[in-house]
C-alpha positions as CSV (number, residue, x, y, z in Angstrom):
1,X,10.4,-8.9,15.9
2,X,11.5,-12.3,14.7
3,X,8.4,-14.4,16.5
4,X,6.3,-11.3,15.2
5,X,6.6,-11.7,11.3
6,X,6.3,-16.1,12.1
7,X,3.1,-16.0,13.3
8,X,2.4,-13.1,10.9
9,X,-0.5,-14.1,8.2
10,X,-0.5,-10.9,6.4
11,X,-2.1,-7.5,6.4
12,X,-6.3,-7.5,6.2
13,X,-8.5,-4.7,6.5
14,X,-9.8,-5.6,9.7
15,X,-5.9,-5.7,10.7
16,X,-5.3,-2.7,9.5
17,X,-8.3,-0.5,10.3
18,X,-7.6,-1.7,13.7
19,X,-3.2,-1.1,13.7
20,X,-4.2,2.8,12.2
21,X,-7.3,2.7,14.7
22,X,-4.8,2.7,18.0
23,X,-2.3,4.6,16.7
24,X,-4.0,7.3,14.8
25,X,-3.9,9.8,17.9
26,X,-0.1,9.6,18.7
27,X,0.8,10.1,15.0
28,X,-1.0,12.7,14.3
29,X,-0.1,14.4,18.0
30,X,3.7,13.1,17.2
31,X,4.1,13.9,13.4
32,X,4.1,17.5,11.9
33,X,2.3,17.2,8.2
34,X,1.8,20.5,6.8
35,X,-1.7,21.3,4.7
36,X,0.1,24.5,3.2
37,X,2.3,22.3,0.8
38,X,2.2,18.4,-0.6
39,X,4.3,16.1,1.4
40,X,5.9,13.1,0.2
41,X,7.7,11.6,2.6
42,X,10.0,12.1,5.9
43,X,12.3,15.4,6.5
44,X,11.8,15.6,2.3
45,X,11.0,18.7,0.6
46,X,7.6,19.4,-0.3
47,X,6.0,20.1,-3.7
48,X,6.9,23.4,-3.9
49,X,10.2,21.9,-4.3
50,X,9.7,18.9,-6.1
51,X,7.2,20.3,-9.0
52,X,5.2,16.7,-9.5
53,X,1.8,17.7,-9.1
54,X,0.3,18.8,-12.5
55,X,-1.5,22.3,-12.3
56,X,-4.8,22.1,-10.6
57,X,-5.3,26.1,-12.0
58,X,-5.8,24.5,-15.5
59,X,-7.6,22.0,-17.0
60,X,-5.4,19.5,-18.0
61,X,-7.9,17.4,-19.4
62,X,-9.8,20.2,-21.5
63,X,-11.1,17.7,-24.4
64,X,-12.3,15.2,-21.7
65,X,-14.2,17.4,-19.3
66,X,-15.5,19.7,-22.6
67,X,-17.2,16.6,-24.0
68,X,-18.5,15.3,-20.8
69,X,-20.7,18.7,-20.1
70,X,-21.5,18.3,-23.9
71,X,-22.9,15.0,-22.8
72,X,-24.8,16.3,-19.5
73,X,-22.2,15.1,-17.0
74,X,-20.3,15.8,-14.0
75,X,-18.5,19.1,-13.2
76,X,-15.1,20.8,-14.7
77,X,-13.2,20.8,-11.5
78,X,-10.5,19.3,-10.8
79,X,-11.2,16.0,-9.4
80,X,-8.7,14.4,-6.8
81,X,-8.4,11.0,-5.1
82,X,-5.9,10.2,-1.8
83,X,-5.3,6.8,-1.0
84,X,-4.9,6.0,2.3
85,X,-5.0,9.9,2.9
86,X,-4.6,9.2,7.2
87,X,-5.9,13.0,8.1
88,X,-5.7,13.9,4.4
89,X,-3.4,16.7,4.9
90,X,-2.4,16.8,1.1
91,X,-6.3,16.6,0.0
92,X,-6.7,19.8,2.2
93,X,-3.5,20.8,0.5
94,X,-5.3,20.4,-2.8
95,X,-8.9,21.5,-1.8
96,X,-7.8,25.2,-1.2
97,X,-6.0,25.3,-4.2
98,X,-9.6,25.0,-5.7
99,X,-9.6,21.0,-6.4
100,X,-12.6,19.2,-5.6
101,X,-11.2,16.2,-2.8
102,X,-12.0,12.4,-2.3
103,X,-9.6,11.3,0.0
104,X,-10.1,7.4,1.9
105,X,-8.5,5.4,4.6
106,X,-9.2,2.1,6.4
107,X,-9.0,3.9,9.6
108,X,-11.8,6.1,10.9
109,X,-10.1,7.1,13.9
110,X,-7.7,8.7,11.3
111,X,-10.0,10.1,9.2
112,X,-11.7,11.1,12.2
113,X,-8.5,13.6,12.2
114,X,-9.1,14.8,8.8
115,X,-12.8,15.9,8.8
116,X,-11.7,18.2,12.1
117,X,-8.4,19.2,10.2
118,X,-10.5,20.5,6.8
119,X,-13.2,22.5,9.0
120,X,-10.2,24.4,10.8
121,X,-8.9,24.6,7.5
122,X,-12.7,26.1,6.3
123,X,-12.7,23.5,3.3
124,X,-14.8,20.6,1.8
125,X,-12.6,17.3,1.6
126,X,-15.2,14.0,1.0
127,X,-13.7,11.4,3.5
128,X,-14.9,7.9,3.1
129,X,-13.7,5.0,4.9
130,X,-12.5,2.8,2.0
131,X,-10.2,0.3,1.7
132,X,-7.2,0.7,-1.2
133,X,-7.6,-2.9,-2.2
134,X,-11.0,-2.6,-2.4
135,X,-11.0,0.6,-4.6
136,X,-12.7,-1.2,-7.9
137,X,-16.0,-1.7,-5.2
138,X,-16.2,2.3,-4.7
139,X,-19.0,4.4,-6.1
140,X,-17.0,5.9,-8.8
141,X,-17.2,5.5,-12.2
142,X,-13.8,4.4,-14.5
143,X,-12.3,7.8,-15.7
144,X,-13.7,9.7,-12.4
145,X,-10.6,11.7,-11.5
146,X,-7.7,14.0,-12.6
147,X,-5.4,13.0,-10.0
148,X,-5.1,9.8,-7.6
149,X,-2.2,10.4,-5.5
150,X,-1.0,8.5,-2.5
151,X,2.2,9.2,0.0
152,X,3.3,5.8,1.8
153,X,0.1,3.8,1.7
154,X,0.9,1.0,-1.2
155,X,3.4,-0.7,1.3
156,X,0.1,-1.5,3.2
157,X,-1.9,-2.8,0.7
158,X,-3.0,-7.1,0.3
159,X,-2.4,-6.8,-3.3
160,X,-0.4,-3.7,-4.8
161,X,-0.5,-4.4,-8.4
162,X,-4.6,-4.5,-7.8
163,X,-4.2,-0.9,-6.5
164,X,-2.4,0.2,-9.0
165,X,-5.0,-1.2,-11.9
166,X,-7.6,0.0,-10.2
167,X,-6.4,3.8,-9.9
168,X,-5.6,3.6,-14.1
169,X,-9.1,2.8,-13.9
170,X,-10.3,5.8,-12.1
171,X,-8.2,7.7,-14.2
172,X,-9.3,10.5,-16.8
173,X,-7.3,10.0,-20.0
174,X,-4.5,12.3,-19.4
175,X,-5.1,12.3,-15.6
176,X,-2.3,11.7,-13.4
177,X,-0.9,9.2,-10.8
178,X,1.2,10.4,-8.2
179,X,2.7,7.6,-6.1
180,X,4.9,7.8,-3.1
181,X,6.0,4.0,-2.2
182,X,8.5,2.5,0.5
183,X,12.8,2.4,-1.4
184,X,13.6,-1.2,-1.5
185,X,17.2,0.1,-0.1
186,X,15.2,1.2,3.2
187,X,14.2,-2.2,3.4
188,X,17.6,-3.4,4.6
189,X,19.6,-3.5,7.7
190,X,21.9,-0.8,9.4
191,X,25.0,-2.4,10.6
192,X,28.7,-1.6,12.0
193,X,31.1,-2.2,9.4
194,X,34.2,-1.4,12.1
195,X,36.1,2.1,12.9
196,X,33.1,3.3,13.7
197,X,31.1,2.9,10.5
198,X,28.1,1.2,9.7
199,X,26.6,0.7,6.2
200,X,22.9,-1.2,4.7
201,X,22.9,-5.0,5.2
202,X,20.4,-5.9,2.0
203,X,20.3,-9.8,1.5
204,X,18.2,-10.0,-1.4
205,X,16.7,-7.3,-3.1
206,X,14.3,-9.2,-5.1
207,X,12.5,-10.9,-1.9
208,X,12.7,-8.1,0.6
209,X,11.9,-8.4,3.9
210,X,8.5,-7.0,5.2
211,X,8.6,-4.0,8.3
212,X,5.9,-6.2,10.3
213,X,5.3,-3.8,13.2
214,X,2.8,-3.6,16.6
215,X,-0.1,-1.8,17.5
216,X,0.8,-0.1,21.2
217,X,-2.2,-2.3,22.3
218,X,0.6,-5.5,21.6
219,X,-2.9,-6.7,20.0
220,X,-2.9,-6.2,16.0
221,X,0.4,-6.5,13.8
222,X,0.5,-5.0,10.7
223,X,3.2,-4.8,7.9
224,X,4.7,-2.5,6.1
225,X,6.0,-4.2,2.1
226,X,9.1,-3.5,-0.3
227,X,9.1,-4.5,-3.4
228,X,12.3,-3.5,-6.1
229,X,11.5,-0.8,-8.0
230,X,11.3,-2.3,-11.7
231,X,8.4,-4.3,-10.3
232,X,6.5,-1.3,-9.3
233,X,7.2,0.7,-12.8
234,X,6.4,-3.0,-14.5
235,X,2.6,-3.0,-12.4
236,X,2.0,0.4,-13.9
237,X,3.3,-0.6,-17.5
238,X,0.7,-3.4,-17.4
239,X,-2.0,-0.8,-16.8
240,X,-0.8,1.8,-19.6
241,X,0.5,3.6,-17.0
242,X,3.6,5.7,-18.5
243,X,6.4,7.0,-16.5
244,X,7.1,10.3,-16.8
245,X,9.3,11.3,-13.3
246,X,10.8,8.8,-10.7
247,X,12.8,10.6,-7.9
248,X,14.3,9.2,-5.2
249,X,15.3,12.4,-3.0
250,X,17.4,12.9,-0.3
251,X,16.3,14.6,3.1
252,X,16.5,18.6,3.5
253,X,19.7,19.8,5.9
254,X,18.0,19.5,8.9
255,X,21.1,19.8,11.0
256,X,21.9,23.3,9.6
257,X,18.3,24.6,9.5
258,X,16.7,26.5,12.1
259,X,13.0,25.4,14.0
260,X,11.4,28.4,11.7
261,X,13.4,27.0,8.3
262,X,12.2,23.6,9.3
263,X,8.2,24.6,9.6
264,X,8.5,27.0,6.6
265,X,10.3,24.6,4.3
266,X,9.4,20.7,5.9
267,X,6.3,19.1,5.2
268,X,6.0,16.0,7.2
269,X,8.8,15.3,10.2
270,X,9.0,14.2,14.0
271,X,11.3,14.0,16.3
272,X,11.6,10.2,15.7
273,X,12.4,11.1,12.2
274,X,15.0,13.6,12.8
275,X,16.7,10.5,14.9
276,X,17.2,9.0,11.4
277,X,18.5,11.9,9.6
278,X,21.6,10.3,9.4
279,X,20.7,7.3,7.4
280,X,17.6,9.2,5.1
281,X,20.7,11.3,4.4
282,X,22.7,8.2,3.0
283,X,19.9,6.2,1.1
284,X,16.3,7.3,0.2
285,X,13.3,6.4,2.7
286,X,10.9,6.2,-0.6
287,X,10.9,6.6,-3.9
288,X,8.2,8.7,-6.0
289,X,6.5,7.5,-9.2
290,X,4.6,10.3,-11.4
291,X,2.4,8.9,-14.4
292,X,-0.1,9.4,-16.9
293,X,-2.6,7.4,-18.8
C-alpha cells in the first residue's frame, strides 16, 4: 500500500470509471443494498430510522414549482438527483415512492446494474453516465431538483468543494442536500494498545491520509479522501448551503440480531462489513450532512 499511494497521481475519471468498471460485478454480487429503504452507509440503519429525507408526498417547494407552471415550465414532481448512484438503489428507493429519478455514475458497468435493478423493480430511474466533478457540464438547468443526494461518493471526487457548489446550483430554493461522506476518524489506523486492546492511530486530522485502493485487475488505483468535518460544513457555507442535521451514527446490533432482523432492518451490509463491526461500533464509518438552500 505504501509504493501504491507513491506513485499515486490522483483520482481522474478515466481512473475511476475504469477502478468501478472491474469491480462493479463483485460488489454488487458481494454487498446487500436494499431498494425498499434509503441507505447511508455500512451495517447503519436506514431512513426509516434516521428521518433525513424531506417528504417526497408533498411539495416542499409549493411557491417554486406553482410559479414555474405559471411560467409554462417543467413538471410538479418531485425531482431527485444521485451522485455517484453505483446501481442507484436509493433512486429506485425514491422512484416508487413517486419521485421522478436522475441518478449518475462514472461507471457504466455499474449503472449497467441499476437500469436491470429498476426494470425488476417496474420503475423509471434516468441513468446517465456522468461524472460528479463534472456536474456544472450536465444538461440541467440551475434550480433543476428538489433533492441531490449522494451516499459515499464525495470521497471519490478531483475536487469536492466543486461538487458541492455545483449541487447548490442544481438546487430549487428550498430543495435539499443530502450527503453521506467518509468520518475523518475512519481515516485512521487500528492498532494494539497492549492487554489485548487496540484503539485509532490518527496522526493528523487536518491532512488525513487517502484510502488509495486496487482494482482486482492490479491495473487502475483509485482513492478514497477524508477531509475534517468543519471543512466539509465550511464548502457548503460558501455555497449558502445551511446545516440543518449532521449525524454521525453508530452501526445496528448486528451481533444480537437474527439473518431476518438483519434484511428487514439493514440497508446496505456484507460479510466483509460485518468483519468490521467491531470498530464501526467504536467510531463512525461516515458522517451525514442534511442541508437546504
Amino acid at each position: 500500500m505504501e509504493a501504491a499511494q507513491m506513485q499515486f497521481n490522483g483520482n481522474t475519471d478515466a481512473s475511476s470509471a475504469r477502478y468501478w468498471d472491474d469491480l462493479a460485478k463483485l460488489y454488487q454480487k458481494e454487498t446487500r443494498i436494499s431498494t425498499s429503504d434509503f441507505h447511508y452507509g455500512p451495517l447503519l440503519p436506514g431512513d426509516s430510522v434516521l428521518g433525513l429525507l424531506p417528504d417526497i408526498g408533498k411539495n416542499s417547494n409549493a411557491v417554486f414549482q406553482t410559479l414555474e407552471k405559471q411560467m409554462g415550465g417543467g413538471s410538479a414532481s418531485f425531482q431527485t438527483l444521485e451522485i455517484g448512484c453505483g446501481a442507484g438503489q436509493n433512486s429506485i428507493f425514491l422512484a416508487k415512492q413517486g419521485a421522478q429519478c436522475v441518478a449518475i455514475d462514472i461507471s457504466e458497468e455499474q449503472l449497467a446494474h441499476g437500469r436491470k435493478l429498476a426494470k425488476k423493480e417496474n420503475v423509471n430511474v434516468d441513468f446517465r453516465c456522468v461524472s460528479m466533478d463534472s456536474l456544472n457540464e450536465g444538461a440541467w438547468a440551475p434550480a433543476s431538483f428538489d433533492l441531490i443526494h449522494s451516499s459515499y461518493a464525495l470521497p471519490f471526487s478531483a475536487d469536492p468543494a466543486k461538487v458541492i457548489a455545483d449541487c447548490a446550483a442544481l438546487l430549487k430554493p428550498g430543495g435539499t442536500l443530502l450527503l453521506t461522506t467518509g468520518h475523518p476518524l475512519y481515516a485512521g489506523e487500528w492498532l494494539d494498545i497492549g492487554d489485548g486492546e487496540d484503539g485509532v492511530f490518527l496522526p493528523n486530522y487536518f491532512e488525513l491520509e487517502a484510502d488509495v485502493r486496487m482494482s482486482m485487475d492490479d491495473k487502475t488505483m483509485n482513492a478514497a479522501h477524508y477531509w475534517p468535518i468543519s471543512q466539509i460544513a465550511e464548502w457548503m457555507h460558501e455555497t449558502g448551503l445551511v446545516i440543518e442535521r449532521l449525524l454521525e451514527p453508530a452501526p445496528l446490533p448486528i451481533p444480537d440480531m437474527s439473518e431476518k432482523e438483519i434484511r428487514a432492518q439493514v440497508p446496505y451490509e456484507s460479510k466483509g462489513w460485518r468483519a468490521l463491526y467491531d470498530q464501526l461500533a467504536r467510531i463512525p464509518v461516515v458522517v451525514i450532512f442534511k442541508a437546504t438552500l
